[in-house]
C-alpha positions as CSV (number, residue, x, y, z in Angstrom):
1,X,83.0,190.4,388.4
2,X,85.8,187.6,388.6
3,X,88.9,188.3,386.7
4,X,87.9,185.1,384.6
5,X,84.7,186.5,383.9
6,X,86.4,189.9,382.6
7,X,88.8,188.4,380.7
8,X,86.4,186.3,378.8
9,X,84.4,189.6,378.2
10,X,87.3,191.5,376.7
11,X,87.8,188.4,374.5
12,X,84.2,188.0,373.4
13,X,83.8,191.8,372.9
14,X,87.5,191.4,370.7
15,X,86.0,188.7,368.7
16,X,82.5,191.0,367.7
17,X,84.5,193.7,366.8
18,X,86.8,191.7,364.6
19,X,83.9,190.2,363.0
20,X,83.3,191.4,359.2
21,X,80.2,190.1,358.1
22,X,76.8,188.3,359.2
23,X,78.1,184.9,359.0
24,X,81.4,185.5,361.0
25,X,79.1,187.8,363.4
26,X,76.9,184.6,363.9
27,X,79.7,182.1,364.5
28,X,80.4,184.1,367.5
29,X,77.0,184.6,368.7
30,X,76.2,180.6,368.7
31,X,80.2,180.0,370.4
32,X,79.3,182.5,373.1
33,X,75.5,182.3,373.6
34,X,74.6,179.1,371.7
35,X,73.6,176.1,373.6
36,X,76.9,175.3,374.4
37,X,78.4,178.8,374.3
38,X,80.9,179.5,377.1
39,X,78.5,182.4,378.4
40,X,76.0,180.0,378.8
41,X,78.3,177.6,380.1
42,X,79.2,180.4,382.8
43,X,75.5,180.6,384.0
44,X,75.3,176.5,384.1
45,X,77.9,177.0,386.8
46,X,75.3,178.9,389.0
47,X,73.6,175.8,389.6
48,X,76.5,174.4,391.9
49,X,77.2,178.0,394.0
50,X,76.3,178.5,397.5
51,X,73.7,180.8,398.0
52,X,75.3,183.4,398.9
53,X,77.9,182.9,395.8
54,X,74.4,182.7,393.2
55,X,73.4,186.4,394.7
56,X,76.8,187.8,394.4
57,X,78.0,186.2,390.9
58,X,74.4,185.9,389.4
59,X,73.8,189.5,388.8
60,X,77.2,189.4,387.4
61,X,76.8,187.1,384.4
62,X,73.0,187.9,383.6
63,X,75.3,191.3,383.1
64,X,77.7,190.1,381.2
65,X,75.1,188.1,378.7
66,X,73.4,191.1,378.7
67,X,76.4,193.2,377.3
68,X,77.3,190.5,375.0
69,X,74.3,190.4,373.6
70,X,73.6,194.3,372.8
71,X,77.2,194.6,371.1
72,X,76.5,191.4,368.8
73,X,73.3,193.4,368.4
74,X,75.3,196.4,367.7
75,X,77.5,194.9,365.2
76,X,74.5,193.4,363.4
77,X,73.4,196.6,362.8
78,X,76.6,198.2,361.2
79,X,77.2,195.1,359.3
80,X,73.7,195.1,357.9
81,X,73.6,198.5,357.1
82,X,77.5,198.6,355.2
83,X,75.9,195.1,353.1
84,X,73.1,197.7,352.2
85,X,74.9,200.6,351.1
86,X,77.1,198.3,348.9
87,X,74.3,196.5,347.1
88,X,72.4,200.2,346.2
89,X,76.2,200.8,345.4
90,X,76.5,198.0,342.8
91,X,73.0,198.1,341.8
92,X,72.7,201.4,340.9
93,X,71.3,202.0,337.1
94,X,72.2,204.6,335.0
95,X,69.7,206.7,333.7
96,X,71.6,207.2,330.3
97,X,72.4,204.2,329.2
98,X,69.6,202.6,326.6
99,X,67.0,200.7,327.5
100,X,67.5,196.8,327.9
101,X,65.4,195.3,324.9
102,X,62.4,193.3,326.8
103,X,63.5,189.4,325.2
104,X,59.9,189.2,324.1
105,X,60.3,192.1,321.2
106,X,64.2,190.2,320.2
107,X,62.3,187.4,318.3
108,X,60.7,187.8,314.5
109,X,58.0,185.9,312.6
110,X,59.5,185.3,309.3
111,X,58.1,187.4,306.1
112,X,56.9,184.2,304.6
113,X,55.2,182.8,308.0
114,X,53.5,186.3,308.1
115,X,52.1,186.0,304.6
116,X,50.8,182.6,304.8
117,X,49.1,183.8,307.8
118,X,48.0,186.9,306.0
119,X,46.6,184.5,302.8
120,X,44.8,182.2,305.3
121,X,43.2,185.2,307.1
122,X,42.0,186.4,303.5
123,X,41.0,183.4,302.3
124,X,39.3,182.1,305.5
125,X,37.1,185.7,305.3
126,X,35.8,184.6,301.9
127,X,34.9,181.6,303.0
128,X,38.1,179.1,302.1
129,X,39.1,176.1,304.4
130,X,42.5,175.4,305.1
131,X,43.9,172.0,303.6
132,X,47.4,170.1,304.1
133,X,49.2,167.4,302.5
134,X,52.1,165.6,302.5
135,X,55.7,167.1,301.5
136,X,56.7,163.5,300.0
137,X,54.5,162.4,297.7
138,X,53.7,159.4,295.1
139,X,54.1,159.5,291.4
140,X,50.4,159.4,290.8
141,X,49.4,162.1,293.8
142,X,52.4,164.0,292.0
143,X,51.7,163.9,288.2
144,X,49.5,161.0,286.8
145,X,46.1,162.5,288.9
146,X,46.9,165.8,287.9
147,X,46.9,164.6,284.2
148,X,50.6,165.0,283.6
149,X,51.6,162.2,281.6
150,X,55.0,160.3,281.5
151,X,56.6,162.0,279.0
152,X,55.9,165.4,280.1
153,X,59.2,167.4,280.9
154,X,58.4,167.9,284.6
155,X,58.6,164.4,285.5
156,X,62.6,164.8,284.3
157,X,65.5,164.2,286.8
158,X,66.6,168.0,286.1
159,X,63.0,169.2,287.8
160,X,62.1,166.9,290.6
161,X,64.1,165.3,293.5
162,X,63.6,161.5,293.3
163,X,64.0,159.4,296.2
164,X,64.8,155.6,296.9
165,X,62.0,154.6,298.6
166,X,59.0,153.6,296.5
167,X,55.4,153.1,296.4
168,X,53.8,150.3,293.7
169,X,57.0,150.4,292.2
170,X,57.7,153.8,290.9
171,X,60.0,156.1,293.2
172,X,58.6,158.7,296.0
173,X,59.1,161.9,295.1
174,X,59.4,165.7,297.0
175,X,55.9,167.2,295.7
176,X,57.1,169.7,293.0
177,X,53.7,172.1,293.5
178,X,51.0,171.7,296.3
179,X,48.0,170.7,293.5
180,X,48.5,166.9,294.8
181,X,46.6,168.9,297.8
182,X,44.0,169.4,295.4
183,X,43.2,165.9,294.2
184,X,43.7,164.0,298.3
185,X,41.0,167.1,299.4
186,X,38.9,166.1,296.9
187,X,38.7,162.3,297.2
188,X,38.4,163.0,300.9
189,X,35.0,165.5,300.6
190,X,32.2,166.1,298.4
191,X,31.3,168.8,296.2
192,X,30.7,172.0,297.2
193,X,33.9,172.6,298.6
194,X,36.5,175.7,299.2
195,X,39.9,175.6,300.5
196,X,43.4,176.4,300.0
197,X,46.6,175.0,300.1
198,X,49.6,176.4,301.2
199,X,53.2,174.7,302.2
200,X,56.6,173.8,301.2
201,X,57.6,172.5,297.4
202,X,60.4,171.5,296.2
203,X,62.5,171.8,292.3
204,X,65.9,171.2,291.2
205,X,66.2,175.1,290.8
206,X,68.5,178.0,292.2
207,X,69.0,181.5,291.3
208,X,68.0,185.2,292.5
209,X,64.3,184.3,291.9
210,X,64.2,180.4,292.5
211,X,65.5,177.8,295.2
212,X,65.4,174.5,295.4
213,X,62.6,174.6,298.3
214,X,59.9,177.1,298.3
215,X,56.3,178.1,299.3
216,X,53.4,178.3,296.9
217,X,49.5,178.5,297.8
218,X,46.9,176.5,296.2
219,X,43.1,178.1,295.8
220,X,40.4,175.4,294.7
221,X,36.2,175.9,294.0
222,X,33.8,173.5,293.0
223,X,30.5,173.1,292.6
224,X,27.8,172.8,289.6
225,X,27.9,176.1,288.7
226,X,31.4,178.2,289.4
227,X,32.7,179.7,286.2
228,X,35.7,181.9,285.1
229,X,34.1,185.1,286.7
230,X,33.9,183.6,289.9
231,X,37.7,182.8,289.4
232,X,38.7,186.4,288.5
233,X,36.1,188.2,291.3
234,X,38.3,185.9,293.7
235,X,41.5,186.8,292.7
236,X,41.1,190.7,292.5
237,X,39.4,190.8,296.3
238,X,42.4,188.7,297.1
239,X,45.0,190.7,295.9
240,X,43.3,193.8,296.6
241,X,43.5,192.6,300.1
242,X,46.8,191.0,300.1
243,X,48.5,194.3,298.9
244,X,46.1,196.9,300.7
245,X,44.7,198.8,298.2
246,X,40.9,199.3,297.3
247,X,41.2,198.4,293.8
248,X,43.6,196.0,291.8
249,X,42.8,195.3,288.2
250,X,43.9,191.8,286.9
251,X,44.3,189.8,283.5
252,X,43.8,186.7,281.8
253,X,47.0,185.6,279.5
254,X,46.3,182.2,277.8
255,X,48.8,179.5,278.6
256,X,48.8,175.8,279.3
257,X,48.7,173.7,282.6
258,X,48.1,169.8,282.4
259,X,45.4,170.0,285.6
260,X,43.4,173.1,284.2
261,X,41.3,173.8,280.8
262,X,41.2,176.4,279.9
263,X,44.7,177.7,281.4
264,X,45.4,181.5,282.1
265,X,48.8,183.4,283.3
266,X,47.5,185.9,286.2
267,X,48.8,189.5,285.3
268,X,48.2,192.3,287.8
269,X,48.4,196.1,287.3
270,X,51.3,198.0,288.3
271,X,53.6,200.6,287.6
272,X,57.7,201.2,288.4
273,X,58.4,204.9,290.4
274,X,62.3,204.6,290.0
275,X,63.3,201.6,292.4
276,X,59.6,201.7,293.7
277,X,56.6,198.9,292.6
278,X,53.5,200.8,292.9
279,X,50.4,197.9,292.8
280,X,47.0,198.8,291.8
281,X,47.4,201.7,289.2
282,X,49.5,202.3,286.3
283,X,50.3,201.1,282.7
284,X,52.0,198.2,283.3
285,X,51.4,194.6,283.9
286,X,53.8,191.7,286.4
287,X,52.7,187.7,286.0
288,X,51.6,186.6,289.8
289,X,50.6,182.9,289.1
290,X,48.6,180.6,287.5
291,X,44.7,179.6,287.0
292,X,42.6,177.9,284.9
293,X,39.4,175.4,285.2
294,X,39.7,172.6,286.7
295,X,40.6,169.7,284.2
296,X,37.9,166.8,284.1
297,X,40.5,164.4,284.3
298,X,41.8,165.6,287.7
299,X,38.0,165.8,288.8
300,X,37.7,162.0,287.6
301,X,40.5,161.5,289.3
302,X,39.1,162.5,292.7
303,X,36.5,160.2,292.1
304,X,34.1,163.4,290.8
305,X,31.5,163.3,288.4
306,X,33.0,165.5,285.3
307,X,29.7,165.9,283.7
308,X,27.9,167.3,287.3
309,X,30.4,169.5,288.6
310,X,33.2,171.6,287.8
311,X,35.5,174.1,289.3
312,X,39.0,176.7,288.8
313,X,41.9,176.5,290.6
314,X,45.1,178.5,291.1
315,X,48.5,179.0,292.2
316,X,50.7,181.7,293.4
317,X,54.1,181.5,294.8
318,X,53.7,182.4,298.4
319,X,58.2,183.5,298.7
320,X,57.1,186.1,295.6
321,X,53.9,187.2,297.3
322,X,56.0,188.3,300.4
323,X,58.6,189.6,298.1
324,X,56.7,192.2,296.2
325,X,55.1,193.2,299.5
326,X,57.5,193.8,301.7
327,X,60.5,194.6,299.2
328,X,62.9,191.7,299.2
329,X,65.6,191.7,296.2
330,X,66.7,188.2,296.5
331,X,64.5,185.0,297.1
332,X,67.9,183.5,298.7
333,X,68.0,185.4,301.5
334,X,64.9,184.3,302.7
335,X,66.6,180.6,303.8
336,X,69.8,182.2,304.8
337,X,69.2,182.6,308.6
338,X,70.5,185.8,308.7
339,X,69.7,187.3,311.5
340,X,70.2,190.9,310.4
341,X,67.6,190.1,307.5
342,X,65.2,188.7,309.8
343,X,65.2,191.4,312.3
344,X,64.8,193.9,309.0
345,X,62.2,192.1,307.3
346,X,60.7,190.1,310.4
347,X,57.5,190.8,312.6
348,X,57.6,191.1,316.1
349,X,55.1,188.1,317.4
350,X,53.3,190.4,319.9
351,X,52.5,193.1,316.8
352,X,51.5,190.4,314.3
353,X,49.8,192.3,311.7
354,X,45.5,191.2,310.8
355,X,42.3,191.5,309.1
356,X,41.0,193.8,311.7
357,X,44.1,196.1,312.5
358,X,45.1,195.8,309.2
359,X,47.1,192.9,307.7
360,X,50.6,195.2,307.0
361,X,53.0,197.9,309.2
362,X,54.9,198.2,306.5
363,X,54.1,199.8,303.2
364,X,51.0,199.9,301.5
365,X,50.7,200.6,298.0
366,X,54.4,201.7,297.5
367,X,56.5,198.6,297.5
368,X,60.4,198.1,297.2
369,X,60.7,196.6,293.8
370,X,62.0,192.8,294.0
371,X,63.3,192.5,290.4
């Protein structure tokens, strides 16, 4: 071999051992055997030698290539194999360290979500439909087709949020209950029907027990024939349901609502264990809403006949509901974003409780106390 053709193997053969990586490793395998790489520059030259100098120097470089090429391949392999060892280096896991939480499990249905889902599952088993309204509602959806008249106190500034725009000249309003559900279900069907209300509300109110947006759930029947016992047979399987227990006794109290006649306060049987509610047994008694027969004025209202048919309705505050159950002190914290609360009181949304696996994970008949 020429002395050029040594020294450009020494230099090569410096320049793979100085390499320190794949990409500095490849730079010198294109500059040396690449298209234009000075080995294969070398065995262009071959083309212009005398026959005698191809036998003699040919040999020679398909040599030299040769080594070249078995010490880049060489180098690949050691470079390769220390990139190896340090990515099981850094990617080692340790055994004792906790488990990464899967993001799936990080998120939480909110207590009331869960129990308007629970009520809707209940409801929708005895037969209920589902209806919606709007949360900005007219004056007459609002009060005057639920028979509340002008003068009645809950039509005051100091209970409902008023706004500026209008409808037939009186101000919209935010719908204080969901009962104007009631009234735009029944103009929209016709006797028999069965559904329920749920959704937001909104009163000029705030303390422990009360904010000024909340959740209540709105139960309606009607046909020729429903009476009170169908009312109370409806609200004890409910309840009974709601709070997981086989039996929950209820009562009437008599009281006064402008859409129902009669009106009655829904009391439910309980007892206190120290900081503990206990539903469905005991010798004491919590209010849990309101019912009544349907007024004949709403029914009229709906464009019903009054003298054909006739129906109950009630209402329960849905925030309360998931209160009692699942052992909330404070309504507040329930719109606080908090997410410590949430991740205490929320359900994960892969384990979301049901009918068939049984509606709560939580407790059953023993229930925080939320007053």
């Amino acid at each position: 071999m020429s002395a050029d053709a040594k020294k450009l193997e020494a230099e090569i053969l410096a320049a793979i051992d100085a390499a320190d990586d794949a990409a500095a490793l490849e730079a010198v395998r294109v500059g040396v055997l690449g298209k234009k790489g000075s080995v294969s520059a070398l065995l262009k030259t071959l083309g212009g030698m005398t026959p005698e100098e191809r036998q003699i120097n040919g040999p020679l470089f398909n040599v030299l290539r040769d080594t070249i090429a078995a010490a880049i391949g060489a180098k690949k392999t050691i470079i390769d194999a220390a990139a190896l060892n340090a990515r099981l280096a850094e990617e080692t896991l340790d055994m004792t360290l906790p488990l990464e939480v899967d993001p799936q499990f990080e998120g939480r249905i909110h207590p009331v979500a869960q129990v308007m889902e629970e009520i809707a599952a209940i409801f929708a088993d005895m037969g209920f439909d589902v209806a919606e309204g709007p949360d900005i509602e007219s004056q007459f959806y609002n009060f005057t087709a639920l028979n509340i008249p002008e003068a009645h106190p809950a039509r005051q500034m100091h209970d409902t949020f008023y706004m500026q725009a209008e409808e037939e000249g009186a101000p919209l309003v935010l719908r204080t209950h969901t009962s104007p559900v009631q009234v735009r279900t029944m103009q929209d069907s016709a006797p028999p029907f069965r559904f329920i209300a749920p959704g937001r509300t909104y009163r000029c109110d705030s303390d422990q027990t009360h904010t000024p947006m909340f959740h209540q759930v709105e139960g309606v029947v009607g046909d020729e024939t429903t009476h009170m016992g169908h009312l109370k047979h409806t609200l004890e399987a409910f309840l009974a349901a709601f709070f997981e227990v086989e039996n929950i006794a209820i009562r009437f109290r008599p009281s006064y609502f402008p859409f129902t006649e009669p009106s009655m306060e829904i009391d439910m049987q309980c007892h206190r264990d120290g900081d503990k509610l206990v539903v469905g047994a005991g010798d004491d008694w919590m209010e849990i809403g309101g019912s009544g027969m349907v007024n004949p004025h709403v029914l009229r209202h709906a464009g019903i006949d009054a003298d054909k048919y006739q129906g109950f309705a009630f209402g329960m505050g849905i925030d309360r509901l998931a209160m009692l159950k699942y052992g909330a002190p404070d309504l507040r914290a329930f719109f606080e974003a908090d997410l410590r609360w949430l991740k205490h009181y929320g359900f994960v949304p892969i384990d979301v409780p049901g009918l068939a696996g049984g509606l709560s994970n939580k407790s059953l008949t023993t229930l925080t106390s939320a007053t």
